[in-house]
ZADO-1210 file (C-alpha; in nm, 4 decimals, padded with zeros to 6 digits):
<atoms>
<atom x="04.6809" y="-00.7044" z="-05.3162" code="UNK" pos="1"/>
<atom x="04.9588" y="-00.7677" z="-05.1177" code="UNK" pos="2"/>
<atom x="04.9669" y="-01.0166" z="-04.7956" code="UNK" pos="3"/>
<atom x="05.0065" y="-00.7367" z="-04.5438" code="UNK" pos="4"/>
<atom x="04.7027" y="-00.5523" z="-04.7093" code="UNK" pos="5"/>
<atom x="04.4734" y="-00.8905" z="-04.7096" code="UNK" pos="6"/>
<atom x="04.5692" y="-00.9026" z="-04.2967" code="UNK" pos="7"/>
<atom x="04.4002" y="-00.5831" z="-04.2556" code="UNK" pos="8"/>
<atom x="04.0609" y="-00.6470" z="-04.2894" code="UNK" pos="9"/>
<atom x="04.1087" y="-00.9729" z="-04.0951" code="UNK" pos="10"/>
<atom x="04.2963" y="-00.7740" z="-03.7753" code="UNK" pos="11"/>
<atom x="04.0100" y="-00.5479" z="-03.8365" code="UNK" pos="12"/>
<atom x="03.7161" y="-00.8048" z="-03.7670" code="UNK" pos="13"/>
<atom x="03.9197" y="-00.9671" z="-03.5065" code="UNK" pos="14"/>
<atom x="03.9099" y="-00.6463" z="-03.3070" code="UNK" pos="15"/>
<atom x="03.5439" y="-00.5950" z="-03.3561" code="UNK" pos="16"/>
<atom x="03.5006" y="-00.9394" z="-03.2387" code="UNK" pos="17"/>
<atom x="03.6991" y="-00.9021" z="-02.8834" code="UNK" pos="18"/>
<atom x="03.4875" y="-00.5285" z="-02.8252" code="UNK" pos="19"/>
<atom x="03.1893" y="-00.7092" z="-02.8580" code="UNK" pos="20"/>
<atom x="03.2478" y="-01.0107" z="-02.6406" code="UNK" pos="21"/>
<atom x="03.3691" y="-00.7442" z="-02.3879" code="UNK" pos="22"/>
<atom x="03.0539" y="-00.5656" z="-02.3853" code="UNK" pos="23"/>
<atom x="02.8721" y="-00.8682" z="-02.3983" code="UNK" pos="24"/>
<atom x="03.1337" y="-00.9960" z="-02.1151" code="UNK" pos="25"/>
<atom x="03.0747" y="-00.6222" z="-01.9240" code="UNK" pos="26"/>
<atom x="02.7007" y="-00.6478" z="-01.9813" code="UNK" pos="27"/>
<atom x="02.6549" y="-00.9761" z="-01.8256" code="UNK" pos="28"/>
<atom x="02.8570" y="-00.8675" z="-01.5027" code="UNK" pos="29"/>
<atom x="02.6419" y="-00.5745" z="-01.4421" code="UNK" pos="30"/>
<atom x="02.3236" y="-00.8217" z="-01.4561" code="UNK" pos="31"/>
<atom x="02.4452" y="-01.0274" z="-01.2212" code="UNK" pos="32"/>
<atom x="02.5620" y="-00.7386" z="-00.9978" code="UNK" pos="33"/>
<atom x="02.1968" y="-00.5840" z="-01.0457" code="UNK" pos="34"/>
<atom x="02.0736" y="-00.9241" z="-00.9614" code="UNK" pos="35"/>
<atom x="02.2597" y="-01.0046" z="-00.6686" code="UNK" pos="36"/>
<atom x="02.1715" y="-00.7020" z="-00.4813" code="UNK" pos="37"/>
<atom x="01.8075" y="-00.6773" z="-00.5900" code="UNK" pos="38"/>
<atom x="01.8102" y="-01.0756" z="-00.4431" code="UNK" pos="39"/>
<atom x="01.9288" y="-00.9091" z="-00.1416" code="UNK" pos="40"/>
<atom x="01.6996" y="-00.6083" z="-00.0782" code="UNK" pos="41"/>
<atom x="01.4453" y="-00.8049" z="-00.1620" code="UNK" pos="42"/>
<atom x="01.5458" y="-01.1182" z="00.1249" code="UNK" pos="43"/>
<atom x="01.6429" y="-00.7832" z="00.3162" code="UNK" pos="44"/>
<atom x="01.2964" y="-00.6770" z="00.3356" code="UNK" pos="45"/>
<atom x="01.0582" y="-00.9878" z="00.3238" code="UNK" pos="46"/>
<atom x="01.2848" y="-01.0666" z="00.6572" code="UNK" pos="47"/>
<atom x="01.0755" y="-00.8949" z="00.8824" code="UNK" pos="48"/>
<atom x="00.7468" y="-01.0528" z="00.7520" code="UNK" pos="49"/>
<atom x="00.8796" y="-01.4030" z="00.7480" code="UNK" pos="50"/>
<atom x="00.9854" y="-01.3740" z="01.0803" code="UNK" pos="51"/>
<atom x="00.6340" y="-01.2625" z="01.2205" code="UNK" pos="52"/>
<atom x="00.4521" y="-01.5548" z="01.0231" code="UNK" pos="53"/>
<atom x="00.7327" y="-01.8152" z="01.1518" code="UNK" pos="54"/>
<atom x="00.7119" y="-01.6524" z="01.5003" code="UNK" pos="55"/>
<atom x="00.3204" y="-01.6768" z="01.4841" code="UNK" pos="56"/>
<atom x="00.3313" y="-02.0840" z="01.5567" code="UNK" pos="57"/>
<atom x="00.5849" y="-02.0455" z="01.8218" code="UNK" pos="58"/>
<atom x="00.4528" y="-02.1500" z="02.1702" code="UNK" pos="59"/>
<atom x="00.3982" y="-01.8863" z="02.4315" code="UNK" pos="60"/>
<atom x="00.7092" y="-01.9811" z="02.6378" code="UNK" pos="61"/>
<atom x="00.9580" y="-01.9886" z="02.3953" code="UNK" pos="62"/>
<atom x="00.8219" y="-01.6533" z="02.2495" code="UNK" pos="63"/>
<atom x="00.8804" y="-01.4905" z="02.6028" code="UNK" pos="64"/>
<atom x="01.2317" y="-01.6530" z="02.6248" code="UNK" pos="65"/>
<atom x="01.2995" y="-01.5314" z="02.3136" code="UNK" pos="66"/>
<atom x="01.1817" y="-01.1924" z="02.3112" code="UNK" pos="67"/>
<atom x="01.0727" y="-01.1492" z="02.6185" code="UNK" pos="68"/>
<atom x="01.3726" y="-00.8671" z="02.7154" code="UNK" pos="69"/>
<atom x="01.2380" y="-00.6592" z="02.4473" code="UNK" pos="70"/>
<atom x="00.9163" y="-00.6080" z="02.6174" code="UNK" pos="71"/>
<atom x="01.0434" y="-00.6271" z="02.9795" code="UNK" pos="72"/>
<atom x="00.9519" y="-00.3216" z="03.2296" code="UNK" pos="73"/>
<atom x="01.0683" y="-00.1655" z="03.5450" code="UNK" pos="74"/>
<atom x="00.8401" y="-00.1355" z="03.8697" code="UNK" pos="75"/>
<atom x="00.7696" y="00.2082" z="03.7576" code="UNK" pos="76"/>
<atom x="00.6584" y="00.0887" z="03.3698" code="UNK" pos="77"/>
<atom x="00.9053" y="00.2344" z="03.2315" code="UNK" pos="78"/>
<atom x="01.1171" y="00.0555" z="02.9611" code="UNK" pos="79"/>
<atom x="01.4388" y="-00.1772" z="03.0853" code="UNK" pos="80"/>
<atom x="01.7905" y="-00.1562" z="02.9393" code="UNK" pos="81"/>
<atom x="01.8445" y="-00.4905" z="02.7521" code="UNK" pos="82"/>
<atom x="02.1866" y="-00.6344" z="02.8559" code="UNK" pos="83"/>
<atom x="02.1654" y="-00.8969" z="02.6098" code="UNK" pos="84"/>
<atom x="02.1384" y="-00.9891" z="02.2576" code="UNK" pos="85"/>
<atom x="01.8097" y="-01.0537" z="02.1620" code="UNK" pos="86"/>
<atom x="01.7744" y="-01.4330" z="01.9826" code="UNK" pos="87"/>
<atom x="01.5736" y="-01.3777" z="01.6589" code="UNK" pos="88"/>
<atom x="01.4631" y="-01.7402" z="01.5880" code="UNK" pos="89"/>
<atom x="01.2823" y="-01.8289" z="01.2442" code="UNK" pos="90"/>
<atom x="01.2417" y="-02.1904" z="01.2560" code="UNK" pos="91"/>
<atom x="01.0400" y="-02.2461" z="01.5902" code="UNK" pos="92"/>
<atom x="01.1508" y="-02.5520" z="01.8426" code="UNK" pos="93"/>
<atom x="00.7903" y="-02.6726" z="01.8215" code="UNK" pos="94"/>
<atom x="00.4781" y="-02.5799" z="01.6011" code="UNK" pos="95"/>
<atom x="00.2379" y="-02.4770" z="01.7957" code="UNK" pos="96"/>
<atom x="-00.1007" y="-02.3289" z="01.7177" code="UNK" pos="97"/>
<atom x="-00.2350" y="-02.2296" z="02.0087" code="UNK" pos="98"/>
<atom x="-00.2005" y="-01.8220" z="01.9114" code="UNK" pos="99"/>
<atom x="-00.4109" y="-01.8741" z="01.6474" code="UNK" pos="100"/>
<atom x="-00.6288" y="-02.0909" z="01.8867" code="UNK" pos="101"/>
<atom x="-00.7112" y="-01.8079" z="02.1068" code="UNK" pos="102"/>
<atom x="-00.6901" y="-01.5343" z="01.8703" code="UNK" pos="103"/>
<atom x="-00.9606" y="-01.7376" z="01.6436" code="UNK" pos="104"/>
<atom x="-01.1371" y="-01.9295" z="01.8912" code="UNK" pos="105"/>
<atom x="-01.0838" y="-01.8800" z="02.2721" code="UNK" pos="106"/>
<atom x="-01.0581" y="-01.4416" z="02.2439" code="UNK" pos="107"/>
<atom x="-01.3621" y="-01.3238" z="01.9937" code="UNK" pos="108"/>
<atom x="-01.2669" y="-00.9279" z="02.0562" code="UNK" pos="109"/>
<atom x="-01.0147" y="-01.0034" z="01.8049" code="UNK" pos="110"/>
<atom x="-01.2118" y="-01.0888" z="01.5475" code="UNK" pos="111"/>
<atom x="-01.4202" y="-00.8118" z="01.6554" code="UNK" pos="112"/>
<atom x="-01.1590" y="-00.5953" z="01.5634" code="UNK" pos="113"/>
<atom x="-01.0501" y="-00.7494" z="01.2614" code="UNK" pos="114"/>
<atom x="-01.4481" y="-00.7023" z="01.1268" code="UNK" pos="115"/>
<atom x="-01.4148" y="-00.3340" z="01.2940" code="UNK" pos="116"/>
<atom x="-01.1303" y="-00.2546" z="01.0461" code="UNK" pos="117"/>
<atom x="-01.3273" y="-00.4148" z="00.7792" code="UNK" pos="118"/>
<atom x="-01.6271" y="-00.1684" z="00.8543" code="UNK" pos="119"/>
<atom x="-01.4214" y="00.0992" z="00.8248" code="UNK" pos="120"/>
<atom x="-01.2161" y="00.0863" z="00.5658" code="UNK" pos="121"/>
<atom x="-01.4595" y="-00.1032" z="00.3217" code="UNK" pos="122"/>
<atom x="-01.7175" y="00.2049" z="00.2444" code="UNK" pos="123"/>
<atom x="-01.4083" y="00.4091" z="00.2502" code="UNK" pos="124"/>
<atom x="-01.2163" y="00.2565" z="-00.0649" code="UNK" pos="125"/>
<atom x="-01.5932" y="00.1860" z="-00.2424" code="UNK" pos="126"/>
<atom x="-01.6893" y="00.6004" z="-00.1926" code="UNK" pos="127"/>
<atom x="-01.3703" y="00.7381" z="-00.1965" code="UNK" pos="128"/>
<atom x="-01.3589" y="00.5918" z="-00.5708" code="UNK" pos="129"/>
<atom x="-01.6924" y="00.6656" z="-00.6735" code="UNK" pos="130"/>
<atom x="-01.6581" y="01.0313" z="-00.5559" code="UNK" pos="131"/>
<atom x="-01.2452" y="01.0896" z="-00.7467" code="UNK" pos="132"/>
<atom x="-01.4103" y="00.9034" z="-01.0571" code="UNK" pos="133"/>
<atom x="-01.7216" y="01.1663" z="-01.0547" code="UNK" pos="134"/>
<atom x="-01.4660" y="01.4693" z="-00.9959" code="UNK" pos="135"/>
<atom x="-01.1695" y="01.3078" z="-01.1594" code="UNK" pos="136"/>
<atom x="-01.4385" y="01.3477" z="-01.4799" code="UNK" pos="137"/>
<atom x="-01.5270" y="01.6849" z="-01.4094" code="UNK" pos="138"/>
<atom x="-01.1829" y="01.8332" z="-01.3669" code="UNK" pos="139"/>
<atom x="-01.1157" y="01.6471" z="-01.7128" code="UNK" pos="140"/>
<atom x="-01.4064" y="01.7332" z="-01.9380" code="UNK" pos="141"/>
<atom x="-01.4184" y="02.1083" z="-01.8056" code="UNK" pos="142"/>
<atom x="-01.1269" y="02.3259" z="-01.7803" code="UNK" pos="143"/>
<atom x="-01.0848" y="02.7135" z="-01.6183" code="UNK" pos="144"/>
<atom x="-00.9183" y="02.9262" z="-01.3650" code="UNK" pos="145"/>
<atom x="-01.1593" y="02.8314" z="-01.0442" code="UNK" pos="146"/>
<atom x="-01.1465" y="02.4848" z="-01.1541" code="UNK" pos="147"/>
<atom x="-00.7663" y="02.5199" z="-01.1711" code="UNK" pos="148"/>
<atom x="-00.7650" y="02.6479" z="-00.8248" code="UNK" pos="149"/>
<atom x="-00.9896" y="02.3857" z="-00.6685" code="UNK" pos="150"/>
<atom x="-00.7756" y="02.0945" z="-00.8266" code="UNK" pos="151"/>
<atom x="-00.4622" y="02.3040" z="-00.7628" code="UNK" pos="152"/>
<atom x="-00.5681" y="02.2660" z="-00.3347" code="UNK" pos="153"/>
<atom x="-00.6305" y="01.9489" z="-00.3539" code="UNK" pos="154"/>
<atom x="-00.2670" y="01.8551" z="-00.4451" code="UNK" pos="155"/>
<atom x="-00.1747" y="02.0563" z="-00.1367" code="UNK" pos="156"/>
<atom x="-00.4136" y="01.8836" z="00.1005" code="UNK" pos="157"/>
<atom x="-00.3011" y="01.5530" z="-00.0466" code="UNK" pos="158"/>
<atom x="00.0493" y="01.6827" z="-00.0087" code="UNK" pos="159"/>
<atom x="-00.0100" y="01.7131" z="00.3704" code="UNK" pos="160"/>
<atom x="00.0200" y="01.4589" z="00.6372" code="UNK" pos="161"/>
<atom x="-00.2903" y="01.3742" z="00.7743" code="UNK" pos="162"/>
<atom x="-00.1346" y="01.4644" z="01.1391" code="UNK" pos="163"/>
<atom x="-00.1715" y="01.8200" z="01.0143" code="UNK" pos="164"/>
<atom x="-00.5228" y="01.7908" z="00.9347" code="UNK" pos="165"/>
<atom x="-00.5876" y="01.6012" z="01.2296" code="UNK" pos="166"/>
<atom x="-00.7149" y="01.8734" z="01.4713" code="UNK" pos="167"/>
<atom x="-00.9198" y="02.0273" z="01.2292" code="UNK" pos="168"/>
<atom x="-01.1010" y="01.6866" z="01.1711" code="UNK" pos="169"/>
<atom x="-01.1728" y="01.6520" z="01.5356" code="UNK" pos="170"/>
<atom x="-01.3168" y="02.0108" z="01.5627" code="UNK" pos="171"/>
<atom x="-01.5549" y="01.9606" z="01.2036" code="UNK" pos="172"/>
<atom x="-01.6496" y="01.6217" z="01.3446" code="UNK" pos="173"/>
<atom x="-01.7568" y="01.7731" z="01.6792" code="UNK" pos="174"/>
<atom x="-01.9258" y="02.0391" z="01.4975" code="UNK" pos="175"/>
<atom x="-02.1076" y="01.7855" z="01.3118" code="UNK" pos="176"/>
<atom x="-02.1795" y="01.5634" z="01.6795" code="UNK" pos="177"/>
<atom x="-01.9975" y="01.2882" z="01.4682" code="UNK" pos="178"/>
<atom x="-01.7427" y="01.2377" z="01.7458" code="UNK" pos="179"/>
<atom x="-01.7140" y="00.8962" z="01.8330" code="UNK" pos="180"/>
<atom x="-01.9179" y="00.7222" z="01.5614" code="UNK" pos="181"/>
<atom x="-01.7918" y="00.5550" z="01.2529" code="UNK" pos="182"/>
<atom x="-01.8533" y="00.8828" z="01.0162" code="UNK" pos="183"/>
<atom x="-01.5762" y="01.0595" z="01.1835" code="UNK" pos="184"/>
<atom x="-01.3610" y="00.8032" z="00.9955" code="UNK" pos="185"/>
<atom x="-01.5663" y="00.7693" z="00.7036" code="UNK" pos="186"/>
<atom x="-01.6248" y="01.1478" z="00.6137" code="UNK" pos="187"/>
<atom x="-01.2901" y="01.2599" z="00.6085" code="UNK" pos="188"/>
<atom x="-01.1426" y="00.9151" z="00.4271" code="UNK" pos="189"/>
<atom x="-01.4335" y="00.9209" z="00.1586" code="UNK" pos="190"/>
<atom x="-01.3132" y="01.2619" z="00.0560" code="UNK" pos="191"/>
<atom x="-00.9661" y="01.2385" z="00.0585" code="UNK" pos="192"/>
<atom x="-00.7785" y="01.4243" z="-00.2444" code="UNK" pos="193"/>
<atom x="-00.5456" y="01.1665" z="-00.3221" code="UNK" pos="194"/>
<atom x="-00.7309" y="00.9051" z="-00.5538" code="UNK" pos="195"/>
<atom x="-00.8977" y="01.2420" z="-00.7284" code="UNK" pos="196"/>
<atom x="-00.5662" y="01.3716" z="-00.8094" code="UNK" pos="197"/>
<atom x="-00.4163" y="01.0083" z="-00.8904" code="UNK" pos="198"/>
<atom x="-00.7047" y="00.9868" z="-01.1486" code="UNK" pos="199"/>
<atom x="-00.7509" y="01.3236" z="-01.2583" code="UNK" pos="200"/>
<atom x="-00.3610" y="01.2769" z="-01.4125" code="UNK" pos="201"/>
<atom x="-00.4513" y="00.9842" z="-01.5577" code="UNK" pos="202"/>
<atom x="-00.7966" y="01.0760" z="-01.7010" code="UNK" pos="203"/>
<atom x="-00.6571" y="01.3933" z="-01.8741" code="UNK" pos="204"/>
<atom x="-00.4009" y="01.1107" z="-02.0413" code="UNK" pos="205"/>
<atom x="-00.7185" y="00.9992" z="-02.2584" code="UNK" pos="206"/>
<atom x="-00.7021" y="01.1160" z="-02.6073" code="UNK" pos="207"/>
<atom x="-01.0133" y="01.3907" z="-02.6781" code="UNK" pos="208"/>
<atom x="-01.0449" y="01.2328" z="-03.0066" code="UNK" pos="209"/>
<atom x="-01.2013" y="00.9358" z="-02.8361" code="UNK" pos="210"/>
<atom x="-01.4411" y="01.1667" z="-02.6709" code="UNK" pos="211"/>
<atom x="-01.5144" y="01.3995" z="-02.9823" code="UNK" pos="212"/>
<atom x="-01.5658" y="01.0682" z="-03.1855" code="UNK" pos="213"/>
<atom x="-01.8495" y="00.9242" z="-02.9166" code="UNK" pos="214"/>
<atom x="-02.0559" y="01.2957" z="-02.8711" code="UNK" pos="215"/>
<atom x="-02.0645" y="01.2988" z="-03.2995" code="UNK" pos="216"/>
<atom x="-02.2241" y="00.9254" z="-03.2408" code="UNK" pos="217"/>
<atom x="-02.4819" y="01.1014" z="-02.9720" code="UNK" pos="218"/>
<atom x="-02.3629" y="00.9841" z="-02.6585" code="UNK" pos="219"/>
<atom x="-02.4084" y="01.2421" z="-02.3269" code="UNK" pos="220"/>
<atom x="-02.1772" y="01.3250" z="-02.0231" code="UNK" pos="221"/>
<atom x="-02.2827" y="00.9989" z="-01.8227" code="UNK" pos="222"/>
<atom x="-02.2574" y="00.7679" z="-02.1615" code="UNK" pos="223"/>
<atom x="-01.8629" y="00.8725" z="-02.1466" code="UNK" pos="224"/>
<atom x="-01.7937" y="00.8853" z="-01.8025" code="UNK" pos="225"/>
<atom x="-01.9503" y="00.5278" z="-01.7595" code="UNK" pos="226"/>
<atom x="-01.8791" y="00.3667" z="-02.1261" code="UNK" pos="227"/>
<atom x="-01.5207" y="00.5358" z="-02.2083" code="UNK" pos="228"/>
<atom x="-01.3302" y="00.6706" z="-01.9272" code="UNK" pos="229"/>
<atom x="-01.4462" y="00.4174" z="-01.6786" code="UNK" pos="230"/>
<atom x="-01.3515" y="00.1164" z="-01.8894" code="UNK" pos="231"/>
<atom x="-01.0170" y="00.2780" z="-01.9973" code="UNK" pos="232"/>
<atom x="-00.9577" y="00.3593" z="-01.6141" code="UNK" pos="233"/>
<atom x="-00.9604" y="00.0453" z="-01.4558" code="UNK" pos="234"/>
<atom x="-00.6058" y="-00.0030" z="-01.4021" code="UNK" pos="235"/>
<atom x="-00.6103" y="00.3306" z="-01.2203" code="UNK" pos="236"/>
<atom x="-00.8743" y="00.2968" z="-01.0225" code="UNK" pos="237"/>
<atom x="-00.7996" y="-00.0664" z="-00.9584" code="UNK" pos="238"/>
<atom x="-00.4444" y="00.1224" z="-00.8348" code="UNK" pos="239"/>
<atom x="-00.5949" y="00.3368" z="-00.6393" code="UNK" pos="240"/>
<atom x="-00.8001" y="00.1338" z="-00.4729" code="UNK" pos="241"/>
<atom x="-00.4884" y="-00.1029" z="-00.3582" code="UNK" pos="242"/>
<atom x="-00.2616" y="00.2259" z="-00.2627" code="UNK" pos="243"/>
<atom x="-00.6242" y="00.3226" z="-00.0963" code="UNK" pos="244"/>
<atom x="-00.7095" y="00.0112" z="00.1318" code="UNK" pos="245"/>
<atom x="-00.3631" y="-00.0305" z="00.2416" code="UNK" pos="246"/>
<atom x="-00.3089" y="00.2764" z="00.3884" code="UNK" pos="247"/>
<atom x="-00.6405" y="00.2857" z="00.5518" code="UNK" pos="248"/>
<atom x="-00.6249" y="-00.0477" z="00.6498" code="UNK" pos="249"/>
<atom x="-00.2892" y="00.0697" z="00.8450" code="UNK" pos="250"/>
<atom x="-00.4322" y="00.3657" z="01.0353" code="UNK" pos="251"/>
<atom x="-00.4187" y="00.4123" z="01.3926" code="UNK" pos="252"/>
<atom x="-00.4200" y="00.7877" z="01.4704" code="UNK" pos="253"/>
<atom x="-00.8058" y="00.8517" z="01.3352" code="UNK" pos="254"/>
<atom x="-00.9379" y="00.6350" z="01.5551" code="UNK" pos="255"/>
<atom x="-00.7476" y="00.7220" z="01.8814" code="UNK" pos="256"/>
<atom x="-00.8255" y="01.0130" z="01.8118" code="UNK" pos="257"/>
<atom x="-01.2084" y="01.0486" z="01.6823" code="UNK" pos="258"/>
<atom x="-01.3202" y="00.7686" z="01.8454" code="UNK" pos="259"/>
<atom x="-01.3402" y="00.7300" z="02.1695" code="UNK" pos="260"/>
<atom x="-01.5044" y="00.3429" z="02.2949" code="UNK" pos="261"/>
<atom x="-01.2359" y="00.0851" z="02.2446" code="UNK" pos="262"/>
<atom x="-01.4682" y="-00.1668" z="02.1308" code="UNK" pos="263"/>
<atom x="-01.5114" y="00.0537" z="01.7446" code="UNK" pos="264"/>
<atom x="-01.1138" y="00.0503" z="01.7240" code="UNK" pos="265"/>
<atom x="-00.9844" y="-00.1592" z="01.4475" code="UNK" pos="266"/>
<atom x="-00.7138" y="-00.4470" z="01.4797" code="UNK" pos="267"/>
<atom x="-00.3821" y="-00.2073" z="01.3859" code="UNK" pos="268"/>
<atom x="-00.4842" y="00.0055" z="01.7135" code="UNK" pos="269"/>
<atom x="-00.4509" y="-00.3135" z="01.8712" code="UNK" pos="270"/>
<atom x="-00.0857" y="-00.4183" z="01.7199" code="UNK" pos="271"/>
<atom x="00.0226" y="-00.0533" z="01.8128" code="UNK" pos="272"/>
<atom x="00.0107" y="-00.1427" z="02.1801" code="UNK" pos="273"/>
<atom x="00.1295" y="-00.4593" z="02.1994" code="UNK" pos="274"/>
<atom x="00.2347" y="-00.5790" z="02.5940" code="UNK" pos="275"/>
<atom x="00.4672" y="-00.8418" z="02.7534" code="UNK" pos="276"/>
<atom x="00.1846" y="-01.0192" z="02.7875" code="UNK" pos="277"/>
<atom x="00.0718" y="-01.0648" z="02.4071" code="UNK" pos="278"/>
<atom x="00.4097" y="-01.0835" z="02.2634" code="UNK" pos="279"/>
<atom x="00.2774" y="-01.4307" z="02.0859" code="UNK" pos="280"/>
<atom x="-00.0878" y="-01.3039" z="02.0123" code="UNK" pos="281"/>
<atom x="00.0863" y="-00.9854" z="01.8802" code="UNK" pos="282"/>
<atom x="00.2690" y="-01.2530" z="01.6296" code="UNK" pos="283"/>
<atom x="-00.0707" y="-01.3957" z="01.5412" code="UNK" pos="284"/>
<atom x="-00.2872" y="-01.1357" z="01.4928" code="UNK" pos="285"/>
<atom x="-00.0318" y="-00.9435" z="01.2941" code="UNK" pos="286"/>
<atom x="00.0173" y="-01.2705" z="01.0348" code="UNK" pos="287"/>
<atom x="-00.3728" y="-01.2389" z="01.0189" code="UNK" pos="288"/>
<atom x="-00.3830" y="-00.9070" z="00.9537" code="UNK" pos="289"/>
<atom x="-00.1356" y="-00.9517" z="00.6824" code="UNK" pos="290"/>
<atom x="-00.3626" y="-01.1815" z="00.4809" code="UNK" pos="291"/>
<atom x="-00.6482" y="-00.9140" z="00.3501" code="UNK" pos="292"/>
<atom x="-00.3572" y="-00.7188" z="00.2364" code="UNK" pos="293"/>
<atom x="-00.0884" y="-00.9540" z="00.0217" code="UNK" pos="294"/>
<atom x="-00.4730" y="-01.0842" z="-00.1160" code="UNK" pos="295"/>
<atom x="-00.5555" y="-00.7676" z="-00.2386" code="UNK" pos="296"/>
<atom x="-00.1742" y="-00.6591" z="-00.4009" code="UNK" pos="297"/>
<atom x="-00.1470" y="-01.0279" z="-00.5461" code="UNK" pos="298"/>
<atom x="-00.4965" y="-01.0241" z="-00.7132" code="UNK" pos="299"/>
<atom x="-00.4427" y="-00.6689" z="-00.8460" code="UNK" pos="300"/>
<atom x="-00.0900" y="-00.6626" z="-00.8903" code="UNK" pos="301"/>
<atom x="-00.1657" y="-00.6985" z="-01.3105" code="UNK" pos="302"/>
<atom x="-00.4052" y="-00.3984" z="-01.2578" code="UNK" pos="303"/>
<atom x="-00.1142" y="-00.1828" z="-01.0489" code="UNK" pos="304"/>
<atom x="00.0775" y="-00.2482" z="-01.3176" code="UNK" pos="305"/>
<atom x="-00.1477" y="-00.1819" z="-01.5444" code="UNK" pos="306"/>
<atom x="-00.1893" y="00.1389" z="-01.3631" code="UNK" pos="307"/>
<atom x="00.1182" y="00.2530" z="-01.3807" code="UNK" pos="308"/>
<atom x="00.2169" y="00.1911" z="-01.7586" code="UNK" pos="309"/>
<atom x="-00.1218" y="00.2611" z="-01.9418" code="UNK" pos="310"/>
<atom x="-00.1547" y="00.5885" z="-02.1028" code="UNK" pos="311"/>
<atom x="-00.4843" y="00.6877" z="-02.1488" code="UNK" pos="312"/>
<atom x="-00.5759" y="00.4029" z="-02.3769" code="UNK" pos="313"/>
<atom x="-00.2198" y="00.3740" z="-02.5239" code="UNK" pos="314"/>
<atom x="00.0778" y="00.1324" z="-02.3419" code="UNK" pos="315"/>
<atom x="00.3686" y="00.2614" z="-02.3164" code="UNK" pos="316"/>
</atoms>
């Protein structure tokens, strides 16, 4: 073998070698990219709620001076042009607790409110999931055309807005004399179609063989639903109850509407009409308001996951 013929195999590998470092070299780069900019989404987006909980121990004065503009009116009430840049401070002057003071302390019809939202939304997410886990099961276990159709309009009432079923809520809950009183919230959020259909798809994920196997060993209907599909549900339903309590906890048109004595409303009715004169209480409440919340996603964040990437008693 000649010299030129030995220097082939070598040029050979030494090519290899520089296409790999370069995709190793190109690989690395888009990392970084793909790190840099989900760093700044990310800082993009926690912005806003660092700013409230920073704002939420600034003193009343320098709140006003800060933002005051924003929330300034004319002598008709009507909203004033703001002629200069608004100063968005995060580190306040002085820490000062005295919104939390009054919020917790000096003003109890905020804490009435806070318990108000609690009232609400707590049988809500508890029924709501015991009635999609009861038809979730029933959907699964028996098929046909009406059922079809019945699971086939809930998607579309789920796929609504709830400002389209708004109107007829208020005329079934007058028809009921439910009209300001807590089941004209209740009713229509315990039956809501989207943690059925949520757990319906994830239900039908669970192998029949699992099913078949535990009728042969005797068990009945309420044996599976409470000893097979509940146990291999619970990242679902833990899931749904997050995505559930959230966006109840949120609401403000159901009870502006339905309900009609301010002292049932919950705390986000509350942070929806915020005044120039509770600019630094708005800061307050809000960071309280926060807490149930970022509790609830950080404690089931595992399960959400969980949620998400379990199939029906095999991970994906």
């Amino acid at each position: 073998m000649t010299e030129k013929e030995k220097a082939i195999p070598t040029a050979k590998a030494g090519v290899r070698r520089n296409e790999i470092r370069r995709r190793r070299i190109w690989s690395g780069t888009k990392v970084a990219i793909a790190t840099v900019m989900a760093a700044f989404f990310a800082v993009l987006f926690l912005m806003p709620i660092v700013l409230t909980i920073t704002n939420s121990f600034m003193s009343a004065s320098e709140i006003s001076a800060n933002y005051g503009s924003v929330f300034a009116t004319n002598a008709n009430g009507g909203k004033v042009y703001i002629s200069e840049k608004v100063n968005l401070k995060f580190i306040p002057d002085l820490v000062s607790f005295s919104q939390y003071a009054t919020v917790l302390l000096k003003s109890p019809d905020y804490l009435l409110k806070f318990w108000n939202s609690v009232i609400l939304v707590g049988p809500i997410v508890l029924f709501q999931l015991l009635v999609a886990t009861l038809a979730s099961y029933g959907f699964t276990r028996y098929r046909g055309r009406i059922r079809e159709i019945i699971f086939f309009s809930y998607i579309i009432l789920m796929l609504m807005p709830y400002q389209v079923t708004l109107v007829p809520n208020y005329l079934v809950s007058d028809w009921l004399s439910i009209l300001d009183t807590r089941w004209a919230i209740w009713l229509p959020g315990i039956f809501s179609p989207f943690a059925v259909f949520l757990l319906t798809k994830f239900m039908r994920r669970i192998p029949t063989s699992v099913i078949e196997a535990a009728q042969i060993d005797g068990a009945g209907e309420w044996q599976i639903y409470r000893k097979i599909c509940m146990p291999l549900c619970k990242g679902a339903i833990c899931s749904a109850a997050i995505l559930v309590f959230i966006d109840y906890w949120n609401m403000v048109e159901q009870p502006l509407i339905l309900l009609k004595d301010e002292q049932m409303y919950p705390l986000s009715v509350f942070l929806s009409k915020i005044n120039a004169g509770e600019i630094g209480l708005a800061f307050a409440v809000a960071t309280i308001y926060m807490v149930p919340s970022l509790l609830i996603f950080l404690y089931g964040e595992e399960y959400l996951v969980d949620g998400i990437t379990y199939q029906g008693g095999i991970k994906g």
